[in-house]
C-alpha positions in Angstrom: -17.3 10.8 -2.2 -19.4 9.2 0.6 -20.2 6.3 -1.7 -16.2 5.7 -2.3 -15.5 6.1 1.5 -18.0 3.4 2.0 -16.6 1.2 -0.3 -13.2 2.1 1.0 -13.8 1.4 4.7 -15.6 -2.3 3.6 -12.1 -3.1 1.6 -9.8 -1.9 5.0 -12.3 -4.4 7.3 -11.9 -7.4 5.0 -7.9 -6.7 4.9 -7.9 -8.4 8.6 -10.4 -11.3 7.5 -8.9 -14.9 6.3 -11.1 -14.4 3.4 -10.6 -15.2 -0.4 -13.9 -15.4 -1.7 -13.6 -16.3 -5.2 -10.6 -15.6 -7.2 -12.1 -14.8 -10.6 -10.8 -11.5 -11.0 -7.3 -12.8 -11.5 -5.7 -14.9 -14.3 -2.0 -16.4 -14.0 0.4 -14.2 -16.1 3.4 -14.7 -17.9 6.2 -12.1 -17.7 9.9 -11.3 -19.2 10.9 -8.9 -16.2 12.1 -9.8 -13.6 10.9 -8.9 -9.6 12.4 -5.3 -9.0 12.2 -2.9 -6.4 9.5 0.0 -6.7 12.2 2.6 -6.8 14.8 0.8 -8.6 12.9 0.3 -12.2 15.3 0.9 -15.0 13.9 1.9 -18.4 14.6 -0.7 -20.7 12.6 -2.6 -17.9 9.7 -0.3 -17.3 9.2 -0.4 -21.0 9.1 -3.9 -21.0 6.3 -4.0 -18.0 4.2 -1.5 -19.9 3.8 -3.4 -23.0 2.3 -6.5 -21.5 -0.8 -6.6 -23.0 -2.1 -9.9 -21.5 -2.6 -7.6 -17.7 -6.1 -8.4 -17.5 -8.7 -5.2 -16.9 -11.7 -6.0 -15.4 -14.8 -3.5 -16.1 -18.8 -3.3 -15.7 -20.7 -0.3 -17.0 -22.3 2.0 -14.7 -23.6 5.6 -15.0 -20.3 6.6 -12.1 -17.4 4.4 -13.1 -14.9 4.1 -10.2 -11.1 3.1 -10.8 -9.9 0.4 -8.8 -5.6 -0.2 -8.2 -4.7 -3.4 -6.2 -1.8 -5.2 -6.6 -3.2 -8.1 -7.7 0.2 -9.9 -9.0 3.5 -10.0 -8.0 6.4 -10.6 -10.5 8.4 -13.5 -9.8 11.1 -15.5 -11.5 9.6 -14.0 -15.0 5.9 -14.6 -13.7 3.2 -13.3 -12.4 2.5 -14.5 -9.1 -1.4 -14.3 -7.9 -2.0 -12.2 -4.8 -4.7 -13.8 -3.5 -6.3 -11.7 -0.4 -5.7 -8.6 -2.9 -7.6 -10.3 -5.2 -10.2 -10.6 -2.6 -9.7 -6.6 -2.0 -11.2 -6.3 -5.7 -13.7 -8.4 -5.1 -14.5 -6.9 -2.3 -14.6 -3.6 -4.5 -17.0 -4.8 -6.8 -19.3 -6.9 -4.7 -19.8 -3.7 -2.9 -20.6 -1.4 -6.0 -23.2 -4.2 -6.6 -24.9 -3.8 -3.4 -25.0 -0.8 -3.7 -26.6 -0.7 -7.1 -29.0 -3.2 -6.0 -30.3 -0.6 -3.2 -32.9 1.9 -4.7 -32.3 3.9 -1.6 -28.6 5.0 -1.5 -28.1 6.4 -5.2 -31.8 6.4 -6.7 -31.5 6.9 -10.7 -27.6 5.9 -10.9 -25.8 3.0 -11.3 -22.1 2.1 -10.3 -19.5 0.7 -11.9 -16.0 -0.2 -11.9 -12.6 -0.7 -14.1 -10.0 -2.6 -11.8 -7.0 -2.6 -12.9 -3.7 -4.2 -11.5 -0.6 -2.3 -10.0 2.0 -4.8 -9.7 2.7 -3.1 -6.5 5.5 -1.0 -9.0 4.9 2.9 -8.7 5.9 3.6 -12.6 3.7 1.0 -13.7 1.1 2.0 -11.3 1.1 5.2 -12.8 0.6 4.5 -16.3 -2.5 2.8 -14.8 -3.7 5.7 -13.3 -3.2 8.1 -15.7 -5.3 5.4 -18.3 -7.9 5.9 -15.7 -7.9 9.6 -15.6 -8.5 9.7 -19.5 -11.4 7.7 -19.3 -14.9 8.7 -17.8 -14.0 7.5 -14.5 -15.2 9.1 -11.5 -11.8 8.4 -9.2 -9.4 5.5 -7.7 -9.7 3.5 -4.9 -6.4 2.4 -3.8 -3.5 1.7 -4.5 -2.4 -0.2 -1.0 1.6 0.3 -0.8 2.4 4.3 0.8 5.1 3.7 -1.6 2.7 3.8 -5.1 0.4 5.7 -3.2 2.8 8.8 -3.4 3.9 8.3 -6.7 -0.1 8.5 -7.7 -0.9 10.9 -5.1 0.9 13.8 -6.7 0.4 12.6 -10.4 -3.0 12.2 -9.7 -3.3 15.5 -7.9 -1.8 17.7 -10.9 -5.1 16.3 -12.8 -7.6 17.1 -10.2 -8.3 13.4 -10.0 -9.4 12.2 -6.0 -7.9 9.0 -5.1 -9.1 7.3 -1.3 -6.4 4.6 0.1 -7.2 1.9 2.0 -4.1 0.8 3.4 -1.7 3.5 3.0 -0.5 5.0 6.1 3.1 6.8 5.9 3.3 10.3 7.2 4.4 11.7 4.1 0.6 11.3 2.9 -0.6 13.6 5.2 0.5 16.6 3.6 -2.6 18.0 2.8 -1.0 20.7 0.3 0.7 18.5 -1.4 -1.2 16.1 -2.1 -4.5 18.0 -2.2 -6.7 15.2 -4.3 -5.8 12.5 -1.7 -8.2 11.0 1.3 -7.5 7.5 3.4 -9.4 5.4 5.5 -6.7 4.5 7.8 -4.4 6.6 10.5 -1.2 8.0 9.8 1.8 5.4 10.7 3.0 8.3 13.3 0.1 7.3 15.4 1.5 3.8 15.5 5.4 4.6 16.7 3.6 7.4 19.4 2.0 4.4 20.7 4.8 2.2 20.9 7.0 5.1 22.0 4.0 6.0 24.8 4.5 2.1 25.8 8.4 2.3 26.1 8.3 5.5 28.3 5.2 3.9 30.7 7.8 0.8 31.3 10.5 3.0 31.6 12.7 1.2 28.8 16.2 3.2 28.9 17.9 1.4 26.1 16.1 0.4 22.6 17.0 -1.5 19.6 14.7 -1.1 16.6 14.2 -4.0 13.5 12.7 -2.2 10.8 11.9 -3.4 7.0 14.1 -1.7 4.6 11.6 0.0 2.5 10.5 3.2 3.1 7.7 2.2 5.3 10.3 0.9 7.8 12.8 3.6 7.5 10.2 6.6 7.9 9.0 4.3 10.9 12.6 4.1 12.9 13.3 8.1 11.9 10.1 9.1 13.6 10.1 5.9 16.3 13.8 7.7 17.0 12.3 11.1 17.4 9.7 10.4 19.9 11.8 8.5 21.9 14.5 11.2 22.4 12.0 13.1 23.3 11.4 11.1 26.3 14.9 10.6 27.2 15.2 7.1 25.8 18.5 6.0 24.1 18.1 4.0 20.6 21.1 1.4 20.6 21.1 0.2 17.7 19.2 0.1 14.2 18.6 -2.9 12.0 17.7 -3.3 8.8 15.9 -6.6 7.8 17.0 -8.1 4.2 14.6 -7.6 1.9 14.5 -11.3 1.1 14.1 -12.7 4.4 11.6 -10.4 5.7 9.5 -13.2 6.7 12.5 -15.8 7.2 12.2 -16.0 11.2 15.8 -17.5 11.1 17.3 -14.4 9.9 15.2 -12.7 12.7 16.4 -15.0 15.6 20.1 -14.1 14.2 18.8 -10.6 14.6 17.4 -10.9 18.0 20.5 -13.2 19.2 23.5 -10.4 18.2 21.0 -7.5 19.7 20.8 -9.4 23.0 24.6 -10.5 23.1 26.6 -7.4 21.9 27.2 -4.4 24.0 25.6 -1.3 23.2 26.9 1.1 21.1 26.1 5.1 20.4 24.8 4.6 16.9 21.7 6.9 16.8 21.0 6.9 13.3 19.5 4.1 10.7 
């Protein structure tokens, strides 16, 4: 488990570096489905997702084989769309396993290896990967990234006794020790993150707050819990609003967002 951690914590420092590296672990893809929320995956197209059989698995032999999920492509207009700093992630993964194998001193007598396998960043199809994993002779997962897969996988994985470390999945919901018993991270809880900004609120004395949150569930379980601590302190949440999904990262739609916050009056809407 140390070994894993290791390898964990070197793939959570390289997700804040403008690093590529190569990209040789990833191969364009053609697909018929297309993009679809995690949670929304009907079953004519799951089935259609699961019998791709040109999603590349990428594998070296080792005494210890460790599983490996990134999402590694994104479905796009029918294709598969290259995620290129994930792709690094899984380089990251296997350069690491090497270095490690290449040290006498940290496993003497055993040698790594790896089977990466890609997630699509879609929970169903995440966890036909994982269970394929789980049948194999492979020690346990690193990954997936998304909270949103990583609870899907958490408790499937968990039911097997199969230990899975995230490196990037940080909703509350994880924490659950009980639940998800087989489950580690290398990264805080998300309630850490809205304390502080709910810590920085109170210190200016903020009376009135409007929160833009992403519609997923990483946003939503943000602005519940955001809401909670700020009641707490006596501070009044305004309003609640939801990005579109689409335009996440359109800053247009979040200047019209900003403009209508800072132009209408309040209102006693304390719920998203």
């Amino acid at each position: 488990m140390r070994i894993i951690l290791i390898i964990i914590e070197i793939i959570r420092l390289s997700c804040g570096m403008n690093v590529l590296g190569s990209v040789g672990l990833a191969a364009p893809l053609q697909c018929d489905l297309c993009q679809q929320k995690e949670d929304h995956t009907t079953e004519s197209e799951l089935n259609l997702l699961h019998h791709y059989t040109n999603i590349p698995v990428y594998r070296k032999d080792g005494d210890v084989i460790l599983g490996g999920l990134f999402p590694l492509q994104r479905i796009e207009n029918r294709t598969g769309i290259i995620r290129y700093k994930n792709v690094a992630l899984a380089e990251m993964m296997a350069w690491t396993i090497d270095k490690v194998n290449a040290d006498e001193n940290v496993l003497p007598g055993i040698t790594l290896g790896y089977e990466i396998r890609d997630t699509l960043n879609n929970a169903p199809f995440a966890s036909v990967q994982a269970l394929e994993l789980a049948a194999k002779n492979v020690f346990g997962v690193v990954g997936p990234g998304s909270s949103m897969v990583a609870i899907h996988l958490a408790s499937l994985l968990g039911s097997l006794s199969f230990p899975m470390v995230a490196y990037s999945s940080t909703s509350d919901l994880l924490s659950d020790s009980n639940r998800f018993r087989m489950f580690a991270r290398t990264v805080p809880s998300d309630k850490y993150q809205c304390k502080a900004m709910a810590d920085i609120i109170h210190h200016y004395k903020w009376s009135f707050v409007s929160i833009i949150y992403s519609p997923e569930l990483y946003g939503r379980e943000g602005a519940d819990e955001l809401t909670h601590l700020l009641e707490k302190k006596n501070t009044f949440v305004d309003k609640f609003h939801p990005l579109i999904e689409s335009k996440i990262t359109d800053q247009d739609h979040l200047d019209q967002l900003l403009k209508g916050i800072v132009t209408k009056p309040p209102n006693r809407n304390t719920s998203p």
